[in-house]
C-alpha positions as CSV (number, residue, x, y, z in Angstrom):
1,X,0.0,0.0,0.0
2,X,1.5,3.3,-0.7
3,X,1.5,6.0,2.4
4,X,-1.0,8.1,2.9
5,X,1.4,10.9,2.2
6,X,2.6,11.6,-1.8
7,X,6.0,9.7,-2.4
8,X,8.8,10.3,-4.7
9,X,10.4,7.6,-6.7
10,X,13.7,7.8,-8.1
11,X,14.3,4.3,-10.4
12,X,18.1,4.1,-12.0
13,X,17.9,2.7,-15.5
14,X,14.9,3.4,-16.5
15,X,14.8,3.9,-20.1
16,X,14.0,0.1,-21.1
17,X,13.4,-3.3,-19.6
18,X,12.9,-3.8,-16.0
19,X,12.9,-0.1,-15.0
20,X,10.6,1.3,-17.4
21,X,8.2,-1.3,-16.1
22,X,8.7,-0.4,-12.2
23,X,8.7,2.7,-13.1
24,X,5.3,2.3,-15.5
25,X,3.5,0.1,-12.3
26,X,4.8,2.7,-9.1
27,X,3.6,5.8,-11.4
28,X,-0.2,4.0,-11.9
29,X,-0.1,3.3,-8.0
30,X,-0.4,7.0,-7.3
31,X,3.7,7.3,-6.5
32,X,5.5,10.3,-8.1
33,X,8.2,8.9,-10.4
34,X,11.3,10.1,-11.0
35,X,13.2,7.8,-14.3
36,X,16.5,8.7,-14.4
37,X,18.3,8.0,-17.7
38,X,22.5,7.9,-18.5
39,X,21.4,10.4,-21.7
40,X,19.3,13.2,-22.1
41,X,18.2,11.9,-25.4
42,X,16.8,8.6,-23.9
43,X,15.2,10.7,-21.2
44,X,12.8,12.2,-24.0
45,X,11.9,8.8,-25.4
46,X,11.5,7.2,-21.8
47,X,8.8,10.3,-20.9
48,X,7.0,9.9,-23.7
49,X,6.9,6.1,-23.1
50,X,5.4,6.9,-19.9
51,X,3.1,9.6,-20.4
52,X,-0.1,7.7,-19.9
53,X,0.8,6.2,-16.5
54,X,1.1,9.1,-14.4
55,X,3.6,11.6,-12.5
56,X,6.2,10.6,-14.4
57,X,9.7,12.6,-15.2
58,X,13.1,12.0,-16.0
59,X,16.1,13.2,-15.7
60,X,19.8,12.3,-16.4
61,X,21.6,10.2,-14.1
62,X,24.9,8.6,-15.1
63,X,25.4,6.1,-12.1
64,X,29.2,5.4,-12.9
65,X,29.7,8.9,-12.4
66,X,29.6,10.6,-8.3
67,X,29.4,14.0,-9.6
68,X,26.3,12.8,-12.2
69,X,24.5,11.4,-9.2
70,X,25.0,14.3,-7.1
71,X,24.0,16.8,-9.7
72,X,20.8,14.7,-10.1
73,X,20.1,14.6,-6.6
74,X,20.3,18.3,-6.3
75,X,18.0,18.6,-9.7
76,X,15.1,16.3,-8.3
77,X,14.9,17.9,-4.6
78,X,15.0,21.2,-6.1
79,X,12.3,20.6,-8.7
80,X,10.4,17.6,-7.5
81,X,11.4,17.4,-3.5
82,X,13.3,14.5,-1.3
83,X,13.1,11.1,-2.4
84,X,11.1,8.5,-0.6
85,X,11.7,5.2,-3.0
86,X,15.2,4.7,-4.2
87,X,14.9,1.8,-6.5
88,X,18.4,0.8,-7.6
89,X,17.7,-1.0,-11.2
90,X,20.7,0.3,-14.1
91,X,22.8,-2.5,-14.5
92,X,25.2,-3.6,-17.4
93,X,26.4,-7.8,-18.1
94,X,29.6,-6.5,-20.1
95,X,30.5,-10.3,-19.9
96,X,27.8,-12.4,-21.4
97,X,28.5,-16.0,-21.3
98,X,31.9,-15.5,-21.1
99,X,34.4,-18.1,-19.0
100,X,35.9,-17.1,-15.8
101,X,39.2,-17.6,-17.7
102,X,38.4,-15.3,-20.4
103,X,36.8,-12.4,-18.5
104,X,39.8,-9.7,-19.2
105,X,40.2,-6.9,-16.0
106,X,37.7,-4.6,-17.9
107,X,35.1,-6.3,-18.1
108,X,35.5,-6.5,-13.8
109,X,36.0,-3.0,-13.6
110,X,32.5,-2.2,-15.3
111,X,30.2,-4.1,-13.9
112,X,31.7,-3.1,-10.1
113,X,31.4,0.3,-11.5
114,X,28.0,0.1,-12.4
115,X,26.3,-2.7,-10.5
116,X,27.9,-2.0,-7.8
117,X,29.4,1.1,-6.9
118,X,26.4,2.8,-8.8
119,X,24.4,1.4,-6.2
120,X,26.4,3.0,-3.7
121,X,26.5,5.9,-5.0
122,X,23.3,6.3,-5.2
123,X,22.2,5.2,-1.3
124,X,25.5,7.8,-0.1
125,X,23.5,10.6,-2.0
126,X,19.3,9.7,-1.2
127,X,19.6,7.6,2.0
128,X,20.5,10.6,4.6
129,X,17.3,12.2,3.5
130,X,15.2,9.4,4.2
131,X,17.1,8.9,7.6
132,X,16.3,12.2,8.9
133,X,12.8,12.5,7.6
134,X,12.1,8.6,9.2
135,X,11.0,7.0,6.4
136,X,12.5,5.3,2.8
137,X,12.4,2.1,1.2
138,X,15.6,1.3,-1.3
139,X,15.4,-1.6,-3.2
140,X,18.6,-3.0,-5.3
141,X,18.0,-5.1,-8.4
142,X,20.1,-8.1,-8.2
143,X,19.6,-11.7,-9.7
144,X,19.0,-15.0,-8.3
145,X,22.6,-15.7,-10.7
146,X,24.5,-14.4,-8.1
147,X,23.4,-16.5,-4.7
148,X,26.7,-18.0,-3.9
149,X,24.8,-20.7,-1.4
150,X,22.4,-21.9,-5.3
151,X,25.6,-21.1,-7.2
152,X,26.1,-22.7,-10.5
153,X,27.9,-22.2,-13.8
154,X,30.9,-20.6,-14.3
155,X,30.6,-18.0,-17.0
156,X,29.1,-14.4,-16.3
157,X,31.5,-14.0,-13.5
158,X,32.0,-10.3,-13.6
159,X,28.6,-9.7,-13.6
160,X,27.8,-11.8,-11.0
161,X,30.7,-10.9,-9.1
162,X,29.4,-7.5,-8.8
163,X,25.5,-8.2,-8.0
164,X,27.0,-10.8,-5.4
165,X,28.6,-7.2,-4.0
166,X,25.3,-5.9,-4.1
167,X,23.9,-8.2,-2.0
168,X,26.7,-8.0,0.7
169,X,25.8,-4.3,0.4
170,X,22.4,-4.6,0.8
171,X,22.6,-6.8,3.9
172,X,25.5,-4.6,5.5
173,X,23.3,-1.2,5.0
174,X,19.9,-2.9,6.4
175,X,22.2,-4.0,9.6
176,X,23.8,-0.5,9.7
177,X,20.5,1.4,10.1
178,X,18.8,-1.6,11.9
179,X,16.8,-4.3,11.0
180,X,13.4,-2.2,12.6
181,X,14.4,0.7,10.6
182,X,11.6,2.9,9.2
183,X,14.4,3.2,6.3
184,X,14.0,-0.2,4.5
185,X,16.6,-1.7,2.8
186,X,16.0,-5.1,0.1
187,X,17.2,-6.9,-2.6
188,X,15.1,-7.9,-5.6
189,X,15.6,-11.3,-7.9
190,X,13.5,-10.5,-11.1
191,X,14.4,-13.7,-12.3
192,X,14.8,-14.9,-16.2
193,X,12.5,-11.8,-17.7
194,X,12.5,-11.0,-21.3
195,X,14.8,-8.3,-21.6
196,X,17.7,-7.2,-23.9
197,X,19.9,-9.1,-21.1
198,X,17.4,-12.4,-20.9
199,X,16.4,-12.7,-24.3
200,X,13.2,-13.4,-26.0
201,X,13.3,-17.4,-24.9
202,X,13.0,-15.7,-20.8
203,X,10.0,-17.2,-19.3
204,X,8.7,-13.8,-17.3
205,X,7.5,-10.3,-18.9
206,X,9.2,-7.3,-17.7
207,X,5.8,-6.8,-15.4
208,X,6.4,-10.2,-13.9
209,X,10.1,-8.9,-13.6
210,X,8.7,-6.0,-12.0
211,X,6.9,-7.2,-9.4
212,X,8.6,-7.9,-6.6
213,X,10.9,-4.4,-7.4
214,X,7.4,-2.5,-7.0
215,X,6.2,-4.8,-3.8
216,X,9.3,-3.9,-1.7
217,X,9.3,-0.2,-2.9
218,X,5.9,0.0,-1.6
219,X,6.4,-1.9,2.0
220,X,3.9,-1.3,5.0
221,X,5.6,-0.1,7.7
222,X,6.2,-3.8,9.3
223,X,8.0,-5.0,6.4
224,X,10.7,-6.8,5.9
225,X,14.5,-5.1,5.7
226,X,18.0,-6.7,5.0
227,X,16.5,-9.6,2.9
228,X,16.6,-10.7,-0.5
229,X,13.0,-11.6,-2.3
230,X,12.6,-13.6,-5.7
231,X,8.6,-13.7,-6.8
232,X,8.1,-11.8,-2.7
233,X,9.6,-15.1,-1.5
234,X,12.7,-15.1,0.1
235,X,15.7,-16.0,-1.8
236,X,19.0,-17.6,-0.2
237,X,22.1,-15.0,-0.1
């Protein structure tokens, strides 16, 4: 349910796939949406992409970039307000299918940059706010691909590398601000949705992809925090 009070939504990568749909379902909930885009030219086609579900805008948000995220944070509170719904969602898999003994440096250093560090980034810039005003829900996309305890295959290991980090973020960042926080930290498993990463042959939509995303953003108060959720079931670390 969302709070009786209007809340802001900030969702990272949302020009295609997975974000445009969380972005599409929090908007037609009654949530003010912020999708933040790497370019301003994919911001336009985003909006109009979106125009039909809501209070939807955009802005550009580069999340490999410190100084992008804080310019964008500055933009939104000026324009919009403080954000309320932090939904951590751009991503990159620079290393599809590739063996863990031919994934070169590069490859490692973008997807921490990205799937990781962009996370970071992002909670550094939006979470103080929600701490001080008592209330927040962040939710970081990660994928079922990257529980080490239902670990298999060996290929995609930067990738998975990194959103393994992101779990061990999540986790440590619930713990930090305390499990009974009114600041809610989660981890989402979309699981094998049809995107530009999964491919046509995935067996979920981007809305079934979206789910869970949108069901933690929009937690009651007694929620969970410091968990991971696949289909709003919990999902081993």
């Amino acid at each position: 349910m969302v709070p009786e009070l209007p809340r802001l939504a900030l969702v990272t990568g949302a020009n295609r796939g997975i974000g445009l749909a969380v972005a599409r379902e929090l908007a037609v909930r009654g949530v003010s949406v912020i999708a933040a885009c790497r370019r301003a030219e994919t911001c336009e086609e985003t909006l109009r992409a979106l125009h039909d579900a809501g209070d939807v805008a955009t802005c550009v948000l580069d999340v490999s970039s410190t100084e992008s995220v804080q310019a964008a944070r500055a933009r939104i509170e000026h324009d919009h307000g403080p954000v309320d719904i932090l939904v951590n969602n751009a991503g990159i898999a620079p290393d599809q299918w590739v063996s863990v003994l031919e994934t070169d440096e590069q490859a490692f250093r973008d997807s921490l940059e990205v799937n990781l560090l962009g996370a970071q980034r992002c909670c550094q810039a939006f979470l103080p706010g929600m701490l001080e005003r008592g209330y927040g829900r962040v939710v970081n996309v990660s994928t079922e691909l990257a529980s080490i305890s239902t670990m298999e295959m060996g290929s995609t290991v930067a990738y998975r590398s990194a959103k393994a980090g992101l779990n061990a973020l999540t986790r440590l960042t619930a713990l930090e601000l305390g499990l009974d926080s009114p600041v809610k930290v989660n981890a989402a498993c979309p699981g094998w949705v049809r995107t530009e990463l999964g491919g046509p042959g995935a067996l979920y939509s981007v809305e079934e992809g979206a789910d869970t995303i949108v069901w933690l953003a929009l937690l009651e108060d007694d929620g969970p925090s410091g968990g991971n959720f696949r289909q709003r079931e919990a999902w081993p670390w």
